[in-house]
C-alpha positions in Angstrom: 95.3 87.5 110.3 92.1 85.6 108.4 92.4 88.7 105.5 93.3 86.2 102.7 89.7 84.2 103.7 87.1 87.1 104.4 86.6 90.2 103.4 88.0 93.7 104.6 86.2 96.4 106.3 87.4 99.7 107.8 88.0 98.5 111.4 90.3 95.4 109.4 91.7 97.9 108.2 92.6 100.3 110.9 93.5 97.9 113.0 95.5 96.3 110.8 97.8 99.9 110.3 97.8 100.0 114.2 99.3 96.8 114.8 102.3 97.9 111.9 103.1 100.4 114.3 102.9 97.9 117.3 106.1 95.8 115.9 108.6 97.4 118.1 106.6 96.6 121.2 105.6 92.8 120.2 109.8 92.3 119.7 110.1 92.9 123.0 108.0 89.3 124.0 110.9 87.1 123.2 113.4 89.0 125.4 110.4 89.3 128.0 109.5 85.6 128.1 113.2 84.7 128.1 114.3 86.9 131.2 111.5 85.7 133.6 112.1 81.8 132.6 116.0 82.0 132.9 117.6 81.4 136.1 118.2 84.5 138.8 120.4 85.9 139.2 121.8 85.8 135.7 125.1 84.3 134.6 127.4 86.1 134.0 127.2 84.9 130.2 123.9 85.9 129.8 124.7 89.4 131.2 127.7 90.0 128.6 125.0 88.6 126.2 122.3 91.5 127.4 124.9 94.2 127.1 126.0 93.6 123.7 122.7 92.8 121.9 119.9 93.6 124.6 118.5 90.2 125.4 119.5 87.1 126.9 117.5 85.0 124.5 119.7 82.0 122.1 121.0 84.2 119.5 120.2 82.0 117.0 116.9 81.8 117.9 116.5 85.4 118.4 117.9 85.8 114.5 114.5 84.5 113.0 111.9 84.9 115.8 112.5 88.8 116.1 112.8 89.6 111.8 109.7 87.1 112.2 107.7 89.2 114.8 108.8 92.8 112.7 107.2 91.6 109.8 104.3 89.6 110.6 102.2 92.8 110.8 103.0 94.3 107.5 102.4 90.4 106.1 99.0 90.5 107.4 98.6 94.4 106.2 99.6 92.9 102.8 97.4 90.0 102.4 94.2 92.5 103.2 95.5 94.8 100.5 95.6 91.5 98.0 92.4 90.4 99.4 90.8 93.5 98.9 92.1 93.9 95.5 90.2 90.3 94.7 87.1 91.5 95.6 87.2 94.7 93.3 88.3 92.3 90.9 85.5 89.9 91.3 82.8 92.9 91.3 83.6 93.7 87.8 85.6 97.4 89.0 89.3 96.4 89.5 91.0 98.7 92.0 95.1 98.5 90.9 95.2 101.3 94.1 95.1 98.0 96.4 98.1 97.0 94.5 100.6 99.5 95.0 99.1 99.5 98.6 100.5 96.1 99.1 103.9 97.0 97.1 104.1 99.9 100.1 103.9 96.4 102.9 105.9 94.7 100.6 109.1 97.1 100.7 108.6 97.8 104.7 109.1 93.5 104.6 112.2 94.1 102.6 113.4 97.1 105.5 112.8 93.8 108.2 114.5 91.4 105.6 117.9 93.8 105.4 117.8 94.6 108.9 118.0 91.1 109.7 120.2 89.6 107.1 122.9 92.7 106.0 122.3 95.1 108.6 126.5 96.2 108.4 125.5 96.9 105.1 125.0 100.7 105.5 124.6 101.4 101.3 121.2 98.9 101.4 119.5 99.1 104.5 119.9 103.2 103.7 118.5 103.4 100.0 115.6 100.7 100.7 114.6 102.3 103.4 114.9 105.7 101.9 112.5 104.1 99.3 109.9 102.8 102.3 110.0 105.7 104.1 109.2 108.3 101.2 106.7 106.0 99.5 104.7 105.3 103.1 104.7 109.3 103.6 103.4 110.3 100.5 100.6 107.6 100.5 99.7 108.8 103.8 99.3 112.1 102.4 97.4 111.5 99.2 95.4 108.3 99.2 95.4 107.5 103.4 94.6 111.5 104.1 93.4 112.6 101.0 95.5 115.9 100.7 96.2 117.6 97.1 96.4 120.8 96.1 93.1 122.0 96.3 93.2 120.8 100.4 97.0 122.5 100.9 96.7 125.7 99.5 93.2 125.9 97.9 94.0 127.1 94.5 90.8 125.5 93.2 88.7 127.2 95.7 90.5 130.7 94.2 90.0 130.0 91.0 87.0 129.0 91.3 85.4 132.0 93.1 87.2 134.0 90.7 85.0 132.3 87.9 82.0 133.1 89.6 82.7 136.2 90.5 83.7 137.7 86.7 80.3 135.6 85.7 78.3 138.0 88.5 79.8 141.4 87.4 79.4 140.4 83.7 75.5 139.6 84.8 74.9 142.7 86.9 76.6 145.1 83.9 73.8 143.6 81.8 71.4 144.2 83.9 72.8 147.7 84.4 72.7 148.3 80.9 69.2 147.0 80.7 67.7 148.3 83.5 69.9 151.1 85.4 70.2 149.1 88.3 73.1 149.8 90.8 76.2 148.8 89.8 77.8 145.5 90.1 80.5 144.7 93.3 83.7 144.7 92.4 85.4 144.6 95.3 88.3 141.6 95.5 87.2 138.4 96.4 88.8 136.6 99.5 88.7 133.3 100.3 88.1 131.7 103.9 91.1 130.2 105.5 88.7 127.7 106.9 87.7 126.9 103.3 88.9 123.6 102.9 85.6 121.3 100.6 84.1 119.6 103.5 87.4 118.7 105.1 86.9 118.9 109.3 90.6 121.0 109.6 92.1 123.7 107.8 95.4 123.6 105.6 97.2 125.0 108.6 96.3 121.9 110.3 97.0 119.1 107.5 100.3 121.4 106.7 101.5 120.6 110.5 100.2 117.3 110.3 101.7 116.4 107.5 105.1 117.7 107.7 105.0 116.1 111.4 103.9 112.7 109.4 107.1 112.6 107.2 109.3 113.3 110.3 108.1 111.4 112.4 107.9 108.3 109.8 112.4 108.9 109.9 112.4 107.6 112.9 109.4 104.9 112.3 112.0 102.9 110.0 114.0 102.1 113.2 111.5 100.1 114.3 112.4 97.2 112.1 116.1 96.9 112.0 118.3 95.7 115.0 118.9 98.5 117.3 122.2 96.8 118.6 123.1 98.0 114.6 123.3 101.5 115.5 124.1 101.7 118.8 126.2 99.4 121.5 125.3 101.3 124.3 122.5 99.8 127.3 121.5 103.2 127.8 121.2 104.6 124.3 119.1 101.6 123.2 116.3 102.1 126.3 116.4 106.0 125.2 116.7 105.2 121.5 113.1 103.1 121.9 111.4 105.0 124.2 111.5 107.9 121.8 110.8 106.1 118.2 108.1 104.3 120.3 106.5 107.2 121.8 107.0 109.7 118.4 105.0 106.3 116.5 102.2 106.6 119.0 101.9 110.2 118.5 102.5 110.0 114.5 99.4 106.9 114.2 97.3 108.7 116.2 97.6 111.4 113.8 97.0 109.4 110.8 94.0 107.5 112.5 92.3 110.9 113.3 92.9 112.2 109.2 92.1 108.6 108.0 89.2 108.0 109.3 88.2 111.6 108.5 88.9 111.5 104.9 86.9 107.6 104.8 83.7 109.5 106.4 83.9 113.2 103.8 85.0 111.2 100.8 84.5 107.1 101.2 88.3 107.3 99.7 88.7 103.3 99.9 84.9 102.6 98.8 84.3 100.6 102.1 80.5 102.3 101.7 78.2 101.3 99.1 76.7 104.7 99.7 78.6 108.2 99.2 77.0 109.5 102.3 76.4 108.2 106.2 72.8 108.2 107.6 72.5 110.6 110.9 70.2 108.0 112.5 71.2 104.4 111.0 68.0 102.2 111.7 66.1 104.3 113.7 62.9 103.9 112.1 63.3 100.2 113.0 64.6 100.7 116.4 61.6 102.9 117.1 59.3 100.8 115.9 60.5 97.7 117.4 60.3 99.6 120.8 57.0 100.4 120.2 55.4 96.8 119.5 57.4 96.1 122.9 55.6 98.9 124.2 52.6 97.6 123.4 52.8 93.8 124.4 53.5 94.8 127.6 50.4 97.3 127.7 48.7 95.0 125.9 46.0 93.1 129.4 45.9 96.6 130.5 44.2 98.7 127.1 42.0 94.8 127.1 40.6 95.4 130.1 40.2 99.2 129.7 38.4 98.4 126.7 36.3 96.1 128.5 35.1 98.7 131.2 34.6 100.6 128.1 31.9 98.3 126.1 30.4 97.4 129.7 29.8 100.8 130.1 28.8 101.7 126.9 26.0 98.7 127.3 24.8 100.1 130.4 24.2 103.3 129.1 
């Protein structure tokens, strides 16, 4: 919520993805609060009201504070893109990636915006959310996750240990020549499934993961329009969000596993000043401040043992 006025690290950040996928949930205050404050049992007004929208809340009311509460998140996700962006800017390495990240918030705004304002229009609400949905999904897959072609089906690592290979059979036919040494292997070269630069997970995995990802982000869209839109139905509604909200918790836990995986192997959003993570982060000085501890506490017993010491050293 403070982006705009401090800097943004990687838990900012993080959190501020999870709360994106919180808006569902946090519309479901208003209609909350409204229920336990309203008189019991309910009118019969406010039970025609429930069945055709799913709330008893004052519709007018409802109109601003839920598009409000949908969109708040991606706002604050926005301003810590912009904010971040400023601070490249002002360390003399402008990062335009922050920018395109914040027109990625910026059209999931517009999704809440037509939701609330045109949802009968069908044409809209489809094409910009078409638009939010692929752009989202392929950021998560190349800048969030880090996946190209060399992590999906490893053609760099082929070609690459097909270079070195020809380089080693045209060394050891030298040396053949020179020499009469053995011959040089020749045998094909195969490359590990596992292979995949430093990445925790193969390409199976990220494959699975990110073909789940763009699924699973379909049904994420739903999460900020209207459901009484689609569907007028009591039942279908509780169904409808119990499954979008349940496939979003599985689909950002996903992401927060690969995201904070491709932060620690490749420091993809330069939150580290260094390109690599100490094992044991101030160790040294967590050692030594133990030790002086150590030794104030030991400190009247090695005085008087040094004390015997002298006294016996005198005597003797």
């Amino acid at each position: 919520m403070a982006a705009p006025f401090f800097p943004v690290d990687f838990a900012d950040n993080i959190v501020g993805d999870v709360l994106t996928s919180l808006s569902k949930q946090l519309q479901d205050i208003p209609a909350a609060t409204c229920y336990l404050f309203q008189p019991h049992p309910q009118t019969p007004e406010l039970v025609a009201r429930f069945k055709a929208v799913g709330h008893t809340c004052n519709e007018s009311a409802m109109s601003v504070i839920m598009p409000l509460i949908a969109g708040l998140p991606y706002l604050f996700r926005a301003l810590q893109c912009l904010r971040r962006y400023h601070d490249s800017v002002i360390s003399e390495h402008p990062d335009v990636k922050h920018l395109f990240n914040l027109g990625k918030y910026a059209i999931s705004l517009c999704v809440v915006l037509v939701g609330a304002v045109c949802p009968d229009r069908i044409i809209v609400v489809t094409i910009i959310s078409v638009v939010a949905t692929v752009y989202a999904g392929l950021w998560d897959l190349a800048l969030d996750w880090g996946l190209g072609w060399r992590e999906l089906f490893g053609l760099e690592a082929v070609l690459t240990d097909l270079r070195e290979r020809a380089y080693s059979a045209d060394a050891s036919t030298r040396d053949l020549q020179v020499s009469g040494g053995p011959p040089a292997d020749t045998r094909p070269c195969r490359l590990n499934n596992s292979d995949t630069f430093g990445r925790v997970f193969s390409k199976h995995v990220y494959w699975i993961c990110g073909v789940l990802d763009i699924i699973l982000r379909c049904t994420w869209v739903f999460t900020l329009m209207p459901l009484h839109a689609f569907t007028k139905n009591i039942v279908g509604r509780v169904v409808f969000v119990s499954i979008i909200s349940s496939a979003e918790v599985v689909r950002r836990s996903v992401w927060a596993v690969l995201r904070i995986e491709n932060e620690q192997v490749s420091n993809a959003s330069g939150f580290r000043a260094l390109l690599w993570v100490p094992s044991k982060l101030n160790a040294e000085d967590i050692r030594r401040r133990s030790g002086l501890e150590q030794s104030y506490l030991l400190d009247p017993l090695l005085a008087d043992h040094k004390l015997s010491n002298e006294a016996a050293s005198s005597l003797l």
